[in-house]
C-alpha positions in Angstrom: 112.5 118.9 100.2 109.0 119.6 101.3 107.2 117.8 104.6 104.1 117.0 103.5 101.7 116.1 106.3 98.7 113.5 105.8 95.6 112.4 107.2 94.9 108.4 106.7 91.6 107.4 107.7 90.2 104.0 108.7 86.4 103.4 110.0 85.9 107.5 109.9 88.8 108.1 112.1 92.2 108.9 111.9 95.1 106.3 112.4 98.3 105.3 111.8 98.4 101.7 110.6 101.3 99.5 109.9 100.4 99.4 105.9 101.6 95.6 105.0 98.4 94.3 107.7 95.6 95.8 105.9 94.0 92.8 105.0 90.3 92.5 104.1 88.3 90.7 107.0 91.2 91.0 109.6 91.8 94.2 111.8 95.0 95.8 111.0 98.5 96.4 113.4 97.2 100.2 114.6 100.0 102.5 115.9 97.7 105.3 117.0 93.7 106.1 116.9 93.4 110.5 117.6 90.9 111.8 119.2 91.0 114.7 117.7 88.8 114.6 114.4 89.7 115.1 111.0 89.6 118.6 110.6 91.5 119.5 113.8 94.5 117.9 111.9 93.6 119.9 108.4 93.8 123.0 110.5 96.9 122.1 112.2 98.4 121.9 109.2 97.1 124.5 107.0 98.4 127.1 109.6 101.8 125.6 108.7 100.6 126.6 105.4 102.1 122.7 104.2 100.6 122.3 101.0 100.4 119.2 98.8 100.1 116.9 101.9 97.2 114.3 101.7 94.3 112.4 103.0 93.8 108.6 102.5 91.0 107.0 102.5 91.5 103.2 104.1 88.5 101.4 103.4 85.1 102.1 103.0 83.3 104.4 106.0 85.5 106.9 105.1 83.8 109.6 103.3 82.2 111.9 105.2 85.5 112.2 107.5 87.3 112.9 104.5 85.2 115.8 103.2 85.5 117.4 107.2 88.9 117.3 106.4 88.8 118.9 102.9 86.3 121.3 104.2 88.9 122.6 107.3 91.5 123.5 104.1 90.0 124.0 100.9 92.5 123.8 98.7 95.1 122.6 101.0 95.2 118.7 100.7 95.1 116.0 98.3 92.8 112.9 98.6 92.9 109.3 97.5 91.5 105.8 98.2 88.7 104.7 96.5 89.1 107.3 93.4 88.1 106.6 90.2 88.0 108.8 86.8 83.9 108.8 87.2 84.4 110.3 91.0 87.4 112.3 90.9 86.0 115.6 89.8 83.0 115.5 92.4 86.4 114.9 95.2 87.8 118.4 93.6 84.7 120.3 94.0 84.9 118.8 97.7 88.3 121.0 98.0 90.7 118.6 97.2 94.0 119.8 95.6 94.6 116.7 93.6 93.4 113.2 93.6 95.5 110.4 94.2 94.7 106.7 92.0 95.9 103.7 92.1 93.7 100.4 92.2 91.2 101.7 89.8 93.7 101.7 87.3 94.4 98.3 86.7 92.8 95.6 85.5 93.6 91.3 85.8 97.2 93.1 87.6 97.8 95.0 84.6 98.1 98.7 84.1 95.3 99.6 81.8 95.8 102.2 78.9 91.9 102.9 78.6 91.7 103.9 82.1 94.5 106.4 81.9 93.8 107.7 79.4 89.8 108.1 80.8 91.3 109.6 83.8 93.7 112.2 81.5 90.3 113.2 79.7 88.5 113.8 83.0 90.6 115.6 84.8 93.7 116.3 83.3 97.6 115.9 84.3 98.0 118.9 86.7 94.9 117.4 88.5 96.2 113.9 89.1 98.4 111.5 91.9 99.4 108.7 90.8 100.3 106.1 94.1 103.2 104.3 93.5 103.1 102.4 96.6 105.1 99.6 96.2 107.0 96.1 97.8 110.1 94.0 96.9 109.5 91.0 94.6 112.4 89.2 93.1 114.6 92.3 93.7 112.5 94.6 91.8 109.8 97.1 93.5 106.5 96.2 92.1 103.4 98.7 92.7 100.7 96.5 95.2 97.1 97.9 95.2 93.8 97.2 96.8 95.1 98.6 100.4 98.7 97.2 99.3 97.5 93.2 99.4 97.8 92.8 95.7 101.2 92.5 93.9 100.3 93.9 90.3 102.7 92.8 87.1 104.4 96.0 87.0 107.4 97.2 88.2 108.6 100.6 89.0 111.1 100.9 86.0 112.9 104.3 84.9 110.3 103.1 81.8 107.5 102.9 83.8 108.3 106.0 85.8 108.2 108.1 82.5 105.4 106.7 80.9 103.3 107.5 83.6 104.7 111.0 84.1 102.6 111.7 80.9 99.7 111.4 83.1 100.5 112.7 86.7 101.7 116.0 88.2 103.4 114.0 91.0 103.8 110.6 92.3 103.0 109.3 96.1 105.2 106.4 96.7 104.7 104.5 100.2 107.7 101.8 100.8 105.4 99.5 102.1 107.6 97.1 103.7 108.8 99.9 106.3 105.6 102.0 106.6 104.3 102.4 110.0 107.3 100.3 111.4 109.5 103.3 112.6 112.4 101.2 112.1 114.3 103.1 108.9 114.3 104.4 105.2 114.0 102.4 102.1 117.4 103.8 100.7 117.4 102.1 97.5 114.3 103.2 96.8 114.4 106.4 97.5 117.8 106.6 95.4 116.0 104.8 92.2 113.1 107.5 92.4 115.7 110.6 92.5 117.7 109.1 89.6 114.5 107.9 87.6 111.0 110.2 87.9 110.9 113.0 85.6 108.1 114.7 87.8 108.0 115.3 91.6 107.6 112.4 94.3 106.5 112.6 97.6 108.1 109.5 99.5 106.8 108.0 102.6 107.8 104.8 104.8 110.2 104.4 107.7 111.0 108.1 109.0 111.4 107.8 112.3 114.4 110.5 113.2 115.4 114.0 111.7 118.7 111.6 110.7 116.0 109.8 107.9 115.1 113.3 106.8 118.6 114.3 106.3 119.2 111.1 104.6 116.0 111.6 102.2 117.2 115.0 101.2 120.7 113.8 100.3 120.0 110.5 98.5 116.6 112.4 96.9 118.9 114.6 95.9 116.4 117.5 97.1 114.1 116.4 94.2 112.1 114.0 96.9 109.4 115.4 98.9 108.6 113.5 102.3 105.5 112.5 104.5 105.8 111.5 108.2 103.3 109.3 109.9 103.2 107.2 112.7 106.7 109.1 114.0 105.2 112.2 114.5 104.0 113.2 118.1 100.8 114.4 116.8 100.2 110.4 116.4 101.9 109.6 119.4 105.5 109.2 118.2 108.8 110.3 119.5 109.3 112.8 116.5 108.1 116.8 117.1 106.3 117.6 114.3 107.6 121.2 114.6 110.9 119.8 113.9 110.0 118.0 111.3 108.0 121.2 109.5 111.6 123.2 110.7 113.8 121.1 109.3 112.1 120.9 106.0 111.1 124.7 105.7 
């Protein structure tokens, strides 16, 4: 199980935001604004050397923050919000690793085949995130886009998980009903995506101890990677980050 780090950026600064109030026209729930800009956090974590971790984009008035970041680690972090198979490759020049889509790809709530497969040609598989991020609807974990307001009409099935592993390296799953709540794990979910996804996922939502970590690597069988937000004392939480980089080394 790897830790991997992110950057979320809202209004060209970094935050931690409680994911389920990011509503358009309304200010979210905000667990911590730095003061430290973006590229003090890329460096922080790229002498870690903690690869694979990732910048979101939260809105718009976000790019220029975004490529400070990318320009403090070349190489070293992934990007999303906002990505679309016409931008994508002019984020990789930028130095992104990856890029991470989900909104883009749907249309009327529906996943659309056209765009995938536009998305495929651009860039190719090795190149591509697909964000999972998902919420509870009639017992079944549904991916929400468009900042996690929108329920779309598909659920994270062991179908859908490997049909879309034909067009991702990885998956980014947020458990948006816990994230930025520091109150606990989605279990269930993290259990569905170790016994499910044919390629890597990187979970995030709820870690608040080094108890949730040990819990993620057992019930992700070691197959689920990790991202720490709003627990992390380097946004203000009760977490060390160098335990959390430790434990996960």
């Amino acid at each position: 199980m790897k830790f991997r780090p992110c950057i979320d950026l809202h209004n060209g600064t970094v935050k931690q935001i409680v994911g389920s109030t990011l509503r358009d026209g309304h200010e979210p729930q905000t667990n911590f604004t730095a003061t430290h800009p973006p590229a003090w956090f890329a460096r922080t974590y790229a002498e870690d050397d903690l690869t694979g971790g990732h910048i979101i984009k939260l809105g718009p008035g976000n790019d220029d923050a975004a490529r400070e970041a990318l320009h403090a680690w070349p190489g070293g972090l992934q990007i999303g919000g906002g990505i679309t198979a016409q931008n994508a490759s002019q984020w990789l020049d930028a130095g992104a690793s990856k890029v991470i889509l989900t909104s883009w790809l749907f249309t009327d709530g529906q996943l659309d085949p056209q765009k995938l497969n536009q998305l495929k040609t651009a860039i190719g598989k090795e190149q591509t995130v697909l964000d999972l991020s998902c919420r509870l609807r009639d017992g079944q974990y549904h991916i929400v886009t468009d900042r996690w307001q929108t329920f779309t009409h598909t659920p994270i099935t062991p179908q859908t998980l490997q049909d879309l592993s034909h067009y991702a390296a990885e998956f980014l799953i947020h458990a948006v009903d816990v994230e930025g709540k520091q109150a606990g794990i989605d279990q269930p979910l993290i259990e569905h995506l170790a016994a499910h996804s044919p390629i890597p996922c990187v979970y995030a939502g709820g870690v608040r101890s080094l108890q949730d970590l040990a819990t993620i690597r057992t019930l992700g069988e070691d197959k689920i990677d990790v991202t720490i937000g709003s627990a992390l004392d380097l946004f203000g939480g009760p977490l060390p980050y160098r335990d959390a980089v430790n434990f996960c080394a």
